[in-house]
C-alpha positions as CSV (number, residue, x, y, z in Angstrom):
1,X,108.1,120.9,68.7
2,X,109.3,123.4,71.1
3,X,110.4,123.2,74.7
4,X,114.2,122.8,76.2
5,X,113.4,119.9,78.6
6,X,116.0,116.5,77.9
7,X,112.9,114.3,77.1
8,X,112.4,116.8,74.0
9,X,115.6,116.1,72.4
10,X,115.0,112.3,72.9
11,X,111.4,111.8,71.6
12,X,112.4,114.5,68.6
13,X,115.3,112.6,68.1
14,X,113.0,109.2,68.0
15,X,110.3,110.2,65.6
16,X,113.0,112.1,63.5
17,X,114.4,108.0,63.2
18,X,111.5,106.5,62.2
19,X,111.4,109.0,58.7
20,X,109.4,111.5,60.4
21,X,110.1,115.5,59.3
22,X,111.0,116.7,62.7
23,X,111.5,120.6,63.4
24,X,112.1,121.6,66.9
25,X,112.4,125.1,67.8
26,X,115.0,126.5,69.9
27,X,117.1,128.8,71.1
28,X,120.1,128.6,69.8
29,X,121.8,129.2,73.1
30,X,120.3,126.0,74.8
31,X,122.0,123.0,75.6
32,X,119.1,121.4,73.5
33,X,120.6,123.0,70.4
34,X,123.8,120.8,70.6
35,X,121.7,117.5,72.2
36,X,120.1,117.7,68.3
37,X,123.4,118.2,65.9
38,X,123.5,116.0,63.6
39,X,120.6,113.3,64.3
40,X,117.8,114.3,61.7
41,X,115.9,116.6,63.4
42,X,115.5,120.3,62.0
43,X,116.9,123.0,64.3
44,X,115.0,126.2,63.7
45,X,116.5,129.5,66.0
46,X,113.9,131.0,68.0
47,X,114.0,134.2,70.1
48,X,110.8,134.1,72.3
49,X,110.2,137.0,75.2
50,X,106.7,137.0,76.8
51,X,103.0,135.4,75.7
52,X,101.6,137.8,74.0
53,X,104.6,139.6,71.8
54,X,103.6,139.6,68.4
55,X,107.2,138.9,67.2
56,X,106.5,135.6,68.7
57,X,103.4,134.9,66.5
58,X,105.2,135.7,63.3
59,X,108.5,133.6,64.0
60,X,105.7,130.4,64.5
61,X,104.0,131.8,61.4
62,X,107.3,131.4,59.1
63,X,108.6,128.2,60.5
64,X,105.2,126.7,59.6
65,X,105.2,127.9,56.1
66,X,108.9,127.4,55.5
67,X,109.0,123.8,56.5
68,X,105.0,122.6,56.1
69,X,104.5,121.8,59.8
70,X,101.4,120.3,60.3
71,X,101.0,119.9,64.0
72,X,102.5,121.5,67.4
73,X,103.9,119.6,69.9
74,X,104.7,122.7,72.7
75,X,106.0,121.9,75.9
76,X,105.6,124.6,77.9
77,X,102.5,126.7,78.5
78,X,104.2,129.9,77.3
79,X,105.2,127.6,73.6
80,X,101.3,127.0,73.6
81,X,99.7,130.0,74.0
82,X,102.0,131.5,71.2
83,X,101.3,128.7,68.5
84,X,97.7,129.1,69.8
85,X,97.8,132.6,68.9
86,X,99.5,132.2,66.0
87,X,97.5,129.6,64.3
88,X,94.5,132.0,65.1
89,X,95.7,135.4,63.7
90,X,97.4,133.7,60.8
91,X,95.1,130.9,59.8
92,X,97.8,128.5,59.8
93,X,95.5,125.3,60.1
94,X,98.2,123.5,62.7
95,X,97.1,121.0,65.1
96,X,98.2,122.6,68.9
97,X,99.2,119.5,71.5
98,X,100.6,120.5,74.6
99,X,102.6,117.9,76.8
100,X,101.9,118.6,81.1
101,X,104.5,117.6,82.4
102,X,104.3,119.0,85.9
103,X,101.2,118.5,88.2
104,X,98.7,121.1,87.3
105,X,97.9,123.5,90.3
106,X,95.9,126.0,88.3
107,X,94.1,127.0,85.0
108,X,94.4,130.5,86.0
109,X,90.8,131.5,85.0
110,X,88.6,130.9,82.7
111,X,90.4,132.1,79.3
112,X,93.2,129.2,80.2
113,X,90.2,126.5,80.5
114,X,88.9,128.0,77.0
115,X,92.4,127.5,75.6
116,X,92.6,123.7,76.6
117,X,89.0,122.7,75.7
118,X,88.7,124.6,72.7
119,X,91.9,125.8,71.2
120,X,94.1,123.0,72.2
121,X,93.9,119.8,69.4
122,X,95.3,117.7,72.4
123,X,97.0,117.0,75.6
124,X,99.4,114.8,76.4
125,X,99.8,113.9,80.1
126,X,103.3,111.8,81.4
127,X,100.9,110.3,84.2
128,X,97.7,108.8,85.1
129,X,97.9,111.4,87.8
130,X,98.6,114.7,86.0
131,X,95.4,113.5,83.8
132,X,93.3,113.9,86.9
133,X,94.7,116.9,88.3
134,X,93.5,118.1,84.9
135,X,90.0,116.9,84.6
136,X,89.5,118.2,88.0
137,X,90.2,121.7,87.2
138,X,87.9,121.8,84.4
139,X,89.9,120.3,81.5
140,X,87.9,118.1,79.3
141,X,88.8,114.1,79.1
142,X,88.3,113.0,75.9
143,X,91.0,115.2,75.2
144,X,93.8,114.1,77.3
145,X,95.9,111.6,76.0
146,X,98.4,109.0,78.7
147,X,101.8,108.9,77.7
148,X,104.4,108.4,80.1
149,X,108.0,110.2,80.0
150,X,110.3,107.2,79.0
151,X,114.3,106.9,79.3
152,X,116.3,106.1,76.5
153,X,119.4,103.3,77.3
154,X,122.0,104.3,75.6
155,X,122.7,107.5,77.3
156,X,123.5,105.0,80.7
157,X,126.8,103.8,78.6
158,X,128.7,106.9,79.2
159,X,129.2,107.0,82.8
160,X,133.2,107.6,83.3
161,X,134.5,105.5,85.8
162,X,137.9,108.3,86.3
163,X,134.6,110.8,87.0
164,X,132.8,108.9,89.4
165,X,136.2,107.7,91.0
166,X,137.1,111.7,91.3
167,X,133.6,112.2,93.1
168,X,134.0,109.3,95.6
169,X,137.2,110.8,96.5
170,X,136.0,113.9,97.0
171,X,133.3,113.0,99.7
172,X,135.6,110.6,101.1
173,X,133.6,108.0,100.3
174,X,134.6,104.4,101.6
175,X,133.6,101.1,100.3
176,X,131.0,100.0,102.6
177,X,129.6,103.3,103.4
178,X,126.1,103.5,103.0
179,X,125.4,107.2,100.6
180,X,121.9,108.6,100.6
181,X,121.4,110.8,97.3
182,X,119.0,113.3,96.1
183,X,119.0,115.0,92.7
184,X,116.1,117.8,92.6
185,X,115.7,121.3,92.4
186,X,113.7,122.4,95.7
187,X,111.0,119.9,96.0
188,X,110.5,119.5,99.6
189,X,113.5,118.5,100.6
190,X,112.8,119.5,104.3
191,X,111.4,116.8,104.5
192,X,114.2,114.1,104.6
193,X,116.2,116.6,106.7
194,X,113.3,116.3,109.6
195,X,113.8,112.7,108.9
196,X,117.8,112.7,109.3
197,X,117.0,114.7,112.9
198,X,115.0,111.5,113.8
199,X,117.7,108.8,112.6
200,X,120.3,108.1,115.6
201,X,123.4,106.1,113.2
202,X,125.0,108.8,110.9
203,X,124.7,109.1,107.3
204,X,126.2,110.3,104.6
205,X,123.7,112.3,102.0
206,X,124.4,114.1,98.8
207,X,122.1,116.1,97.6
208,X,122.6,117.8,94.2
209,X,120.7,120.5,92.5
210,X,120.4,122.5,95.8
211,X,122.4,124.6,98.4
212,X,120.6,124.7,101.9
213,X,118.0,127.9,102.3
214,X,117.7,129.6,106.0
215,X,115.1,126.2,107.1
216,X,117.4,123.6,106.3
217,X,120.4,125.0,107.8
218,X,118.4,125.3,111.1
219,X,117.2,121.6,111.1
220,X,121.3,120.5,110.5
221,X,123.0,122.6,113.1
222,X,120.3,120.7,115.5
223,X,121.1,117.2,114.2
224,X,121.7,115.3,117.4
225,X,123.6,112.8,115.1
226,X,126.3,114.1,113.5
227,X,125.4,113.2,109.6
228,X,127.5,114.2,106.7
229,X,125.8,116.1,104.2
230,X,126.9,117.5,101.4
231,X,125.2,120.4,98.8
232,X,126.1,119.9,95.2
233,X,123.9,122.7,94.0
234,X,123.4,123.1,90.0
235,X,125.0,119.5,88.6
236,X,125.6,119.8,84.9
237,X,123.3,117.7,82.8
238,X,126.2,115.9,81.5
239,X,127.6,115.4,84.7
240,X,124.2,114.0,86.9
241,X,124.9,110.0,86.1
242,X,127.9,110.3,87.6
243,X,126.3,110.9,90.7
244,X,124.1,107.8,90.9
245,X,127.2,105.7,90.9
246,X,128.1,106.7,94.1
247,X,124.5,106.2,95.9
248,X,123.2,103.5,97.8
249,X,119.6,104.8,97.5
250,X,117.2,107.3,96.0
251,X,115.2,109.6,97.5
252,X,112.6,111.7,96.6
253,X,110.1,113.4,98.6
254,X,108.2,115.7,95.6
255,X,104.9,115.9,94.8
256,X,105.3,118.4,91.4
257,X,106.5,115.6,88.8
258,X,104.2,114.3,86.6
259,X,106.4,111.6,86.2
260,X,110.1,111.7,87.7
261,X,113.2,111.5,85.1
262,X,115.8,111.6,88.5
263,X,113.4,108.1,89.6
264,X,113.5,106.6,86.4
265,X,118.1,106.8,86.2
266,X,118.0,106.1,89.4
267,X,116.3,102.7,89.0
268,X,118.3,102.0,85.5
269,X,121.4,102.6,87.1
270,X,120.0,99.4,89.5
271,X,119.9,102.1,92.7
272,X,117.1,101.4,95.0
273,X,114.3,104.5,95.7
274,X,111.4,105.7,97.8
275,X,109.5,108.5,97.1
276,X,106.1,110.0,98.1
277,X,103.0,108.4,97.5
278,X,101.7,110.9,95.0
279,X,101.7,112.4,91.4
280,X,103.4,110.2,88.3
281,X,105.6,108.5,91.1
282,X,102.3,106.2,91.8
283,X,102.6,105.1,87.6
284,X,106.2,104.4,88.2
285,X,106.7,102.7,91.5
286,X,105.5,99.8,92.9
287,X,105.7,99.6,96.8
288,X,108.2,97.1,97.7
289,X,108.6,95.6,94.3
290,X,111.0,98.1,92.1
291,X,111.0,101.1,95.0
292,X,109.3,102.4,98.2
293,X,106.8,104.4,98.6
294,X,105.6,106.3,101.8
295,X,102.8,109.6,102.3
296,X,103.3,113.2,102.1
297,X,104.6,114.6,105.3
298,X,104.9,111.2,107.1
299,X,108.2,111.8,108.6
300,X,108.3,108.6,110.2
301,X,107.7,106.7,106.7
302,X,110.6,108.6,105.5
303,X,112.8,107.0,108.3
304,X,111.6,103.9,108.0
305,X,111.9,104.0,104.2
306,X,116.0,105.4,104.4
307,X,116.5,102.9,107.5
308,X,115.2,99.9,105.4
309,X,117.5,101.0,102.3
310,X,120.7,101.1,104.5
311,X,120.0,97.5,106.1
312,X,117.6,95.0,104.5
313,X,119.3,93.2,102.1
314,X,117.0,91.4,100.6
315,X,114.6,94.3,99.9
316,X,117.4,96.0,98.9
317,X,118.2,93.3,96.0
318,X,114.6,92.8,94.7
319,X,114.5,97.2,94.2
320,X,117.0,96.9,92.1
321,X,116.9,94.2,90.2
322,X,113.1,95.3,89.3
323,X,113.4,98.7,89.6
324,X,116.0,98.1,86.6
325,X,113.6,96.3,84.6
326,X,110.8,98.9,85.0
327,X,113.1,101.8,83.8
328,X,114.5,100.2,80.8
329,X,111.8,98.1,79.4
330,X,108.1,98.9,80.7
331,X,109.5,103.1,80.8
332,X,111.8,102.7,78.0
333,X,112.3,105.6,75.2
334,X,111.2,103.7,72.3
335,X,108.0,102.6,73.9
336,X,107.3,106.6,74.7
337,X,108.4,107.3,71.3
338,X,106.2,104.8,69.2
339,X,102.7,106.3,71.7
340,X,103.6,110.0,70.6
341,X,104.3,108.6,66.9
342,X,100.3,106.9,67.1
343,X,98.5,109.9,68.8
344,X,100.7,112.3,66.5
345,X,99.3,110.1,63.4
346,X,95.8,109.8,64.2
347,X,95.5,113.7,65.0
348,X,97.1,114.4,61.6
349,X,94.3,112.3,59.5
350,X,91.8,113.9,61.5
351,X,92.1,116.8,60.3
């Protein structure tokens, strides 16, 4: 396996529990590299720098034959094209999966099509969605695989109270003030902004894992309501939970995950959401059941959606109480985990 998302830690960790040899490679500078001490997954250094460095190619070569790796799992489009290579020039005889994990936009020419349909043993997609995206560009069906990013429950017990104290504190928060959050790199967040210039009673937003660029700052100095927002920028990973505990709701207005991890803590931690009507987020959420949903650019959806998460009670309840249950059971780990262990399986005897 190689990669340096979260989910990679979990699943490696998962397979590694149910007596499967698990190597991951890494660099050894990655917060991934810790995630793995000491749960039964093989940590093997890695020093990659571009696709087509032959270095590369050699360090895949002799973790293969050093620890009999039989398939693949890369994460990442530069981890495939290097075992691709690899297993090419050196004869290896590896099965290559790759896992999308982001919406495809592109193939980037023909060579990338010939890579997935002919050089590529499998793909795993985290949504029903990204598996389109990738059969309309070209990408053949029978070889992508379904199997949704899951979220594992035991990293939800280590939420410090004295932390999440500390943070309502710091944005002054008060007990029956509603908080809007947001945890996302830049995703089209100008988005909810043009909705908080439409919404007349102020409200308090957080929104972590970005600072406000030149468009943003424009649309807040003309708020005609005087909201209180506040720009977290980069939240450690060990940090984020913390957050949720001080949010009312969830929002999300991407359309690049294939299927959200900030959507899926959000709902374990029982916090309500809405997020746009597209990508993995149409797998995960079930309008008006376990979140809200409303349509790509739709400002006015996007008020109504943050206007009926500060006041109707009763919707408000039924989020979170099946929002909670979607997270933990129907997108649980394990269930990812046992998928990945079956498709893994069957590729191996097929060989």
């Amino acid at each position: 396996m190689a990669g340096s998302t979260n989910s990679i830690a979990y699943l490696a960790k998962g397979l590694a529990e149910r007596g499967h040899h698990i190597s991951i490679g890494i660099r050894k500078e990655s917060l991934l590299w810790e995630l793995l001490e000491g749960v039964g997954v093989n940590r093997i250094p890695m020093t990659f720098s571009g696709k087509f460095d032959f270095k590369n190619w050699k360090q895949i070569r002799n973790a293969v034959k050093a620890h009999n790796i039989q398939l693949i799992n890369a994460q990442s489009s530069h981890d495939r094209y290097t075992s691709i290579f690899s297993n090419w020039r050196y004869n290896l005889g590896v099965k290559i999966v790759h896992t999308r994990r982001q919406m495809p936009l592109s193939m980037g020419g023909p060579l990338q099509l010939y890579l997935y349909n002919k050089k590529t043993d499998g793909i795993v997609a985290v949504s029903n969605q990204v598996k389109d995206g990738l059969i309309n560009l070209g990408i053949k069906a029978p070889n992508i695989e379904v199997i949704h990013n899951g979220t594992p429950t035991a990293k939800y017990d280590h939420i410090v109270s004295s932390k999440v104290e500390s943070l309502q504190k710091k944005f002054k928060i008060s007990k029956d003030e509603f908080v809007l959050g947001c945890i996302s790199r830049m995703k089209n967040q100008i988005q909810i902004f043009k909705a908080l210039q439409l919404i007349d009673e102020p409200i308090k937003a957080i929104f972590c894992g970005i600072t406000p660029n030149e468009e943003i700052q424009s649309i807040i100095d003309a708020f005609p309501t005087k909201h209180q927002i506040y720009f977290e920028g980069q939240v450690d990973s060990s940090e984020v939970l913390n957050y949720y505990k001080l949010f009312d709701a969830k929002i999300l207005a991407s359309t690049m995950e294939g299927l959200s991890q900030s959507l899926l803590e959000a709902m374990a931690l029982g916090v309500p959401v809405a997020a746009t009507a597209y990508a993995g987020n149409l797998d995960l959420i079930e309008h008006e059941e376990n979140g809200l949903l409303f349509e790509d650019e739709n400002i006015d959806q996007i008020v109504e959606s943050i206007l009926r998460l500060k006041s109707d009670k009763h919707l408000i309840e039924r989020l979170c109480t099946n929002g909670k249950k979607t997270a933990l059971k129907t997108f649980n780990i394990e269930n990812t985990v046992s998928k990945y262990e079956q498709y893994f399986s069957q590729l191996i005897k097929e060989s």
